[in-house]
N, C-alpha and C positions, 0 to 999 in steps of 0.2 A: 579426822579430816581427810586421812587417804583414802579410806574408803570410800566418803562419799566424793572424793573425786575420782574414783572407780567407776562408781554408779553413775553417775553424772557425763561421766564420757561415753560407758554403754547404752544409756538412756540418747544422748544425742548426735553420739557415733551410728546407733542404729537407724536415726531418721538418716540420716546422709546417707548413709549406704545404701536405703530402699532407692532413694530417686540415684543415687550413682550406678547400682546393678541396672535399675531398669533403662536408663541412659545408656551405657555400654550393650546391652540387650538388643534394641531398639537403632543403635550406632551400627551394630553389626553388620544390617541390613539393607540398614538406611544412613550413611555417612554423611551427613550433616548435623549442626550443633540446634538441635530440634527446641528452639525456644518456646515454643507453645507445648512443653511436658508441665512449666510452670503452673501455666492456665489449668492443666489438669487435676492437680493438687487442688488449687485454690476454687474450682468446679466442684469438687469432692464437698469439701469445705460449707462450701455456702449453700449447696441444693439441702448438705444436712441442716442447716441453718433454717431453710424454708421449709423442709418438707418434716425433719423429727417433731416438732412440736403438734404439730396435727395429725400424723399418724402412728409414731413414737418408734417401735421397731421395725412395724409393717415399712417405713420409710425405706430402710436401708438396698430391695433388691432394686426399688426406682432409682438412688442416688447414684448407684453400678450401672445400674443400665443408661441413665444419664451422661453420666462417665466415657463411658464405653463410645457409645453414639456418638459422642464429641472426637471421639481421638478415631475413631474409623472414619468420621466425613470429612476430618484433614485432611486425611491420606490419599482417601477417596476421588476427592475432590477439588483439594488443590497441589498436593506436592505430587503426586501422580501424574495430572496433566502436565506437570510444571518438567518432571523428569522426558516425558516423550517427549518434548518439543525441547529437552537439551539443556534444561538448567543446571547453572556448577553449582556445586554446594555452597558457595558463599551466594547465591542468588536466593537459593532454599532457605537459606541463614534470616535472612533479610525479609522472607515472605513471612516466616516463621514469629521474628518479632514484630511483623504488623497483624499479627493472627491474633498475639499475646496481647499488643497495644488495646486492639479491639474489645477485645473480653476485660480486660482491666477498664478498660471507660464504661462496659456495660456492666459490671458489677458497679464502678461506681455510682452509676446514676440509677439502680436498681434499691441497691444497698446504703450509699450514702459512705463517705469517705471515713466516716467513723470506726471504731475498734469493736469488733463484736466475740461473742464466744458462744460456743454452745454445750458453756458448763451446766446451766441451769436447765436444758433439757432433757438429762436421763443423769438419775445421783449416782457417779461412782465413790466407792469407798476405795481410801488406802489398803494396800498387802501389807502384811507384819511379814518379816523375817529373822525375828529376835529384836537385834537393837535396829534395825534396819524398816525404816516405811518408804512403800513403793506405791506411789497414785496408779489406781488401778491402767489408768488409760496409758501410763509410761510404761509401765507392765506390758501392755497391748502392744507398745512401738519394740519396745526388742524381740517380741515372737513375729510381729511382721517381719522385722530385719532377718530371720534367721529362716524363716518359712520361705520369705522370698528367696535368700541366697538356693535354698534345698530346690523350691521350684524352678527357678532358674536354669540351675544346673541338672535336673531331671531332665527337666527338657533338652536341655542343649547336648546330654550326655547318653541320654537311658532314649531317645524318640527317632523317628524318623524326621519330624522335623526339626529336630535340634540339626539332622547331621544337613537338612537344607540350609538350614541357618547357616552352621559354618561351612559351606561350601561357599554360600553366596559372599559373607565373610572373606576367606581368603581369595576366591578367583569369581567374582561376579557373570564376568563373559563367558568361561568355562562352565558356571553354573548352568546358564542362560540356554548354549549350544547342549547339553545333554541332560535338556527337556524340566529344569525346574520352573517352577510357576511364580517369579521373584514378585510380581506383584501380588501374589496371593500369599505366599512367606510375608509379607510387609504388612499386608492388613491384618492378619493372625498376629502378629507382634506386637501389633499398634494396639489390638485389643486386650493382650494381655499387658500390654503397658499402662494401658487405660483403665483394670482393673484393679491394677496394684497400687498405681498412685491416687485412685478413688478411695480406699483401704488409707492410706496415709493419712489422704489431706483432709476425711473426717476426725481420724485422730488428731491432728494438727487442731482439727476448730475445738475439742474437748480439752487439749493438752492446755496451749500458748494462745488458742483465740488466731482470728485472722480481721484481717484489711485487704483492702482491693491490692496492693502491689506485695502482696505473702510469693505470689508466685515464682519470681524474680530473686527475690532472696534466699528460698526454695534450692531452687534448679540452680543457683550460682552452686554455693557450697556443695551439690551437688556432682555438679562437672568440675569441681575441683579435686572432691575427693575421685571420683573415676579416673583422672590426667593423673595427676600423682601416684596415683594404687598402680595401674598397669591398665593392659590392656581385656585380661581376664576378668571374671567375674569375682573369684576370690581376691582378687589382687584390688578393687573395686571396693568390697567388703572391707579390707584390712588397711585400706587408704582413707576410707572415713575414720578407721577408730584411730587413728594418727593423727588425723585432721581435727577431729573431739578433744584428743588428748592435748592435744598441744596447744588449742584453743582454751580448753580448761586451766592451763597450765599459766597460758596468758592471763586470765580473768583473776589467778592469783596476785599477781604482782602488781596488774593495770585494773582501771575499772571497767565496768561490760560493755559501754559501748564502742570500746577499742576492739571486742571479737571478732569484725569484720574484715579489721585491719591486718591484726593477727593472721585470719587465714588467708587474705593477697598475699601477703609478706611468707608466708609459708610455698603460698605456691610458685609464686618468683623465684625464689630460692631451691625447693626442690626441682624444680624444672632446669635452671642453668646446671645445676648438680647429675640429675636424672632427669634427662629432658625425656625421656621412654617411658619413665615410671620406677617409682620406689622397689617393684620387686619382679620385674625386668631384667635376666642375666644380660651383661653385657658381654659380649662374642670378644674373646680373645685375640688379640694382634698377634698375627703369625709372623714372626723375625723372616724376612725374604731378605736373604744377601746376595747379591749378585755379584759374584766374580770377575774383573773381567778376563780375557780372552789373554793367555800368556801368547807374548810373539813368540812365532816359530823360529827356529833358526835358518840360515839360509843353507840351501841344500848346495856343499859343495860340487 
């Protein structure tokens, strides 16, 4: 039993973390709560839906590239105009989840409100590990989680535009005045975000199947595990597999469909706790005493 609640948190620790790094990623850059990362998953999802059965692997470079094109002519085209003419992030918030709106009514009226999967268009087999069976395609989501963390952090660590990244990151206007190209940094992100969560949200339609509102559910748990982890990308990483665990942990005692519950109630709580983030040092209080001023004596 421990074990597979081992598994079972790596297995759904490592979905979280992809959309929580590429959230944090993607935050860096662009500090707003980007609701249409959702839509991009569930994009992912459904063009496999439409496009593997008729061209079966040939599908996959259209369903990235599809991907991709959707998360650049957001940027493109509407949170870029949106940033010149001065939009706050809660404005961006707000355009974002009518972005989302949108694409969820067009899946629906494409696809139809019903529950689909696209187990039955490419047979994966189980991995043995002894006593241990791993569905291939859960296999697939923990090496995305870990490829991701690596790429990530190549990028952000080992590139030149990792170090735009965190320039724009910590001092944007600083960035801006000594010549980076922030809305060129922003589209580069967007489309490495767009790739990764393209990568997931086909896994997602082989793993668990999807519905038009996957997206939502998605990016919650999500942006939970990245608020709670920290601000870093590893901090990100190790705040989903908390987030799993502890959800797991829930599904022991409670029945499944209280998991959702679970992780509100998780993140309420570590946020009044660690409103920064679970692995966030908090900066020590330095004891200032101030003396005050001994009277002088009076000068004979």
């Amino acid at each position: 039993m421990l074990t597979q609640l081992i598994i079972n948190t790596i297995i759904i620790g490592s979905g979280y973390a992809i959309v929580a790094m590429v959230f944090r990623l993607l935050y860096s850059v662009s500090p707003f709560f980007n609701m249409a990362l959702g839509a991009s998953v569930a994009l992912g999802a459904y063009l496999g839906y439409g496009l593997l059965p008729i061209l079966g692997i040939a599908a996959y470079p259209l369903i990235l590239l599809g991907v991709i094109l959707f998360t650049w002519a957001q940027e493109r085209f509407i949170y870029r105009p949106m940033r010149k003419i001065g939009a706050s992030p809660m404005v961006l918030l707000v355009v974002s989840l009518g972005v989302y709106t949108i694409f969820e009514s067009v899946i629906h009226l494409i696809f139809g409100p019903q529950y689909q999967t696209l187990g039955s268009s490419i047979d994966f087999s189980a991995l043995s590990f002894g006593a241990i069976n791993i569905p291939t395609v859960q296999a697939v989501i923990i090496v995305l989680g870990v490829v991701t963390f690596a790429l990530i952090s190549w990028v952000l660590y080992r590139t030149f535009l990792g170090k735009e990244i965190r320039a724009i990151s910590c001092a944007p206007d600083l960035a801006f005045v000594t010549g980076i190209n922030i809305g060129r940094v922003v589209v580069i992100v967007s489309i490495i975000a767009g790739a990764i969560l393209c990568a997931y949200g086909v896994c997602v339609g082989f793993d668990t199947g999807m519905e038009p509102t996957m997206g939502f559910n998605i990016l919650f748990k999500g942006m939970i595990a990245a608020i709670i982890g920290g601000p870093t990308i590893l901090s990100a990483y190790l705040g989903a597999m908390i987030l799993a665990l502890a959800e797991n942990l829930g599904v022991w005692f409670f029945a499944s469909q209280w998991r959702d519950l679970i992780a509100f109630v998780i993140f309420i709580v570590l946020l009044w706790i660690r409103p920064n983030g679970i692995f966030v040092r908090t900066p020590k209080k330095i004891a200032c005493e101030i003396k005050p001023n001994k009277p002088k004596g009076k000068r004979k």
